[in-house]
MISE-441867 format. One record per residue (C-alpha): residue number from 1; residue in three letters; y, x, z. Coordinates in steps of 0.02 Angstrom, whole numbers, plus 50000, padded with zeros to 5 digits. Layout:
% MISE-441867
<r NUM, "ALA", <Y, X, Z>>,
...
//
This chain:
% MISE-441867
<r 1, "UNK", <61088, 46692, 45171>>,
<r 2, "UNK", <61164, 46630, 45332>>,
<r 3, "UNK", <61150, 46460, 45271>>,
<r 4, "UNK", <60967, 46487, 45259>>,
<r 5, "UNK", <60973, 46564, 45433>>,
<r 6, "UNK", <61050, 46418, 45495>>,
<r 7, "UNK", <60923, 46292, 45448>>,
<r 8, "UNK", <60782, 46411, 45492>>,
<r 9, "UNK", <60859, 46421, 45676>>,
<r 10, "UNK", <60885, 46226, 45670>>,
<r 11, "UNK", <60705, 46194, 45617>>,
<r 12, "UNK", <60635, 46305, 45750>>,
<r 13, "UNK", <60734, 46239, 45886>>,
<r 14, "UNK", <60670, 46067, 45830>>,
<r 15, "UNK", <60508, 46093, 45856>>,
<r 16, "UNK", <60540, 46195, 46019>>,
<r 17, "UNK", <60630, 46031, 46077>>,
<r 18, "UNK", <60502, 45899, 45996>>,
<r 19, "UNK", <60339, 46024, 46091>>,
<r 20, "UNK", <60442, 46016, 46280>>,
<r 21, "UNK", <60460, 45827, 46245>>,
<r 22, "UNK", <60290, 45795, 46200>>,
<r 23, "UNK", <60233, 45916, 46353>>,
<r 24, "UNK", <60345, 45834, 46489>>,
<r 25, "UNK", <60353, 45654, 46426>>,
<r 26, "UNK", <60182, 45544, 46455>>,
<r 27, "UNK", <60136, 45396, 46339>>,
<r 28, "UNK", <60033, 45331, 46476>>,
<r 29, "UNK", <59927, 45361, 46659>>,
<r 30, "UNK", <59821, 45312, 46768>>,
<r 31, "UNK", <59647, 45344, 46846>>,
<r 32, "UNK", <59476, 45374, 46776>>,
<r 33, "UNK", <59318, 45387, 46900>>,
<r 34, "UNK", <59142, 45447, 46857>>,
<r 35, "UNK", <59035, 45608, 46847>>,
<r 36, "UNK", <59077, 45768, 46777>>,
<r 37, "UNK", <58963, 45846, 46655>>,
<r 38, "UNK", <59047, 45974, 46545>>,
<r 39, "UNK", <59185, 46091, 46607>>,
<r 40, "UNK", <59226, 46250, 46524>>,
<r 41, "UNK", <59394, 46369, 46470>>,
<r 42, "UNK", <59383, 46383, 46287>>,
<r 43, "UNK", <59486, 46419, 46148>>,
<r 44, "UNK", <59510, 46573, 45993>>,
<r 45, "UNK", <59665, 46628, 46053>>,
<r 46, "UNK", <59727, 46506, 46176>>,
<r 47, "UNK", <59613, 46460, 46317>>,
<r 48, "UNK", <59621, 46283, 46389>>,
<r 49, "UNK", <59502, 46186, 46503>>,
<r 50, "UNK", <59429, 46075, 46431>>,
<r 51, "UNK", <59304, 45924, 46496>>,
<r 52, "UNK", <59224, 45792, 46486>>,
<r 53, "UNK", <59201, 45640, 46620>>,
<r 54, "UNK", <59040, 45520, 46609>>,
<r 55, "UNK", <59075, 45362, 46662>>,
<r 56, "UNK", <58944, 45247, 46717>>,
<r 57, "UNK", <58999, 45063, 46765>>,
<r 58, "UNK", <58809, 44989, 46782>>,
<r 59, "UNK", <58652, 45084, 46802>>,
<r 60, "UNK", <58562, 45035, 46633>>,
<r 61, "UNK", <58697, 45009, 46553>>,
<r 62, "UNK", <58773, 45140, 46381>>,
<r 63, "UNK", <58878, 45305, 46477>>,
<r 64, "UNK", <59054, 45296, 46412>>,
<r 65, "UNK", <59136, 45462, 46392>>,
<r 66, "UNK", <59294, 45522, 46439>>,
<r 67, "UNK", <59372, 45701, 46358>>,
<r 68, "UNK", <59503, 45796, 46445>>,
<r 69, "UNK", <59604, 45949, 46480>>,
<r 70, "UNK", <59666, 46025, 46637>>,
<r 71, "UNK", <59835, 46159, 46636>>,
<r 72, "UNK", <59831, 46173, 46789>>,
<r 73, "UNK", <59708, 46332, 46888>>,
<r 74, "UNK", <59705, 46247, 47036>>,
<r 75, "UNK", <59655, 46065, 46988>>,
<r 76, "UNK", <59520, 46175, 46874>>,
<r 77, "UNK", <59457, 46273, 47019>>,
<r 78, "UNK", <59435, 46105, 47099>>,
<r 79, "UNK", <59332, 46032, 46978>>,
<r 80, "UNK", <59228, 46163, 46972>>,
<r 81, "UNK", <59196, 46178, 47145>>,
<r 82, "UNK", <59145, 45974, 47134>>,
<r 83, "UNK", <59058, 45981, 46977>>,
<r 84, "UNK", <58905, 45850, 46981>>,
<r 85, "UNK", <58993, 45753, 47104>>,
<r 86, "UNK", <59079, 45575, 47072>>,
<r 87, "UNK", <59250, 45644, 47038>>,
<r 88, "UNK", <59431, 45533, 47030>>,
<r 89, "UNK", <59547, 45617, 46883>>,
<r 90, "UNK", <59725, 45582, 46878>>,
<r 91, "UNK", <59778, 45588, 46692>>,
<r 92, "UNK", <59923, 45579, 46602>>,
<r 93, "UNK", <59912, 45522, 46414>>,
<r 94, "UNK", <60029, 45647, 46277>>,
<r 95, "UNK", <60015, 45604, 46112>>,
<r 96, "UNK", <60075, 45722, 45963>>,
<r 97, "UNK", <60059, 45884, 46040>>,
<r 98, "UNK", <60084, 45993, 45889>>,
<r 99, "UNK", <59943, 46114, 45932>>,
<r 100, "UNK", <59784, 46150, 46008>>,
<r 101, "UNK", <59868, 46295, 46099>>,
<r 102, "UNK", <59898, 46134, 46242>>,
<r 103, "UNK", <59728, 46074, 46240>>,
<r 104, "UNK", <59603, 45996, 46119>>,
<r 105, "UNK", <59627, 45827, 46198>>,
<r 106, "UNK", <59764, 45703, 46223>>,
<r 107, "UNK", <59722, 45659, 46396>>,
<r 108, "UNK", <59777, 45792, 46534>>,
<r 109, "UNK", <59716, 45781, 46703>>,
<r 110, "UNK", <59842, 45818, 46841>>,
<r 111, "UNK", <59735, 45782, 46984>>,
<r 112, "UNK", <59575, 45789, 47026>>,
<r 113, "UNK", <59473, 45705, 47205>>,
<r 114, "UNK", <59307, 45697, 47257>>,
<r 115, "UNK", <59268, 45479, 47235>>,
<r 116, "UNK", <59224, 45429, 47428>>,
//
C-alpha cells in the first residue's frame, strides 16, 4: 500500500512540475498587429479569455487569423476597452499545456497596445 502511495505522490508531483514548466517556460514570442474581432471569457468550469486577432496585410487581399488567450484581467480589460481598434499583442508561444483549464489556445498574450 505505501508503495502504491508512493508512486501515486510521484506521478502527481510530475505533472504538477511538467504544468509550472509548461506555464512559465515559452517555446517562442514576439508581436502580432491587426484588428480585434472576437473577445470573450468562456469556459465549463474554467473561464479563460479567449480571442481572436484579424490580420490584414493588403486591403484585397485573404484576412489571416490569429487565436489567443489572455490570463491576465488587466491586459483583458484593455482589450476590451480597444476592441475594433488596430491593436499590437505581445504573445508568448506554450506548447503542451495539459489542459484547457489554461486556455484553449497555445498563444498567450501578455501585452496588449493600441497600433499608432
Amino acid at each position: 500500500m505505501k508503495v502504491l502511495a508512493g508512486v501515486l505522490i510521484v506521478l502527481i508531483a510530475a505533472l504538477a512540475g511538467f504544468t509550472w514548466l509548461t506555464l512559465h517556460w515559452s517555446y517562442s514570442e514576439g508581436e502580432r498587429a491587426g484588428f480585434v474581432q472576437k473577445f470573450s471569457r468562456k469556459g465549463w468550469l474554467c473561464k479563460t479569455w479567449e480571442g481572436e486577432l484579424a490580420m490584414v496585410t493588403l486591403p484585397g487581399t485573404l484576412t489571416e487569423k490569429f487565436p489567443f488567450t489572455v490570463r491576465d484581467d488587466a491586459v483583458a480589460a484593455n482589450l476590451n476597452a480597444n476592441i475594433g481598434k488596430r491593436m499590437m499583442l505581445h504573445y508568448e508561444q506554450r506548447k503542451w499545456v495539459p489542459s484547457s483549464c489554461f486556455g484553449d489556445t497555445e498563444f498567450f498574450v501578455t501585452a496588449a497596445q493600441v497600433a499608432q
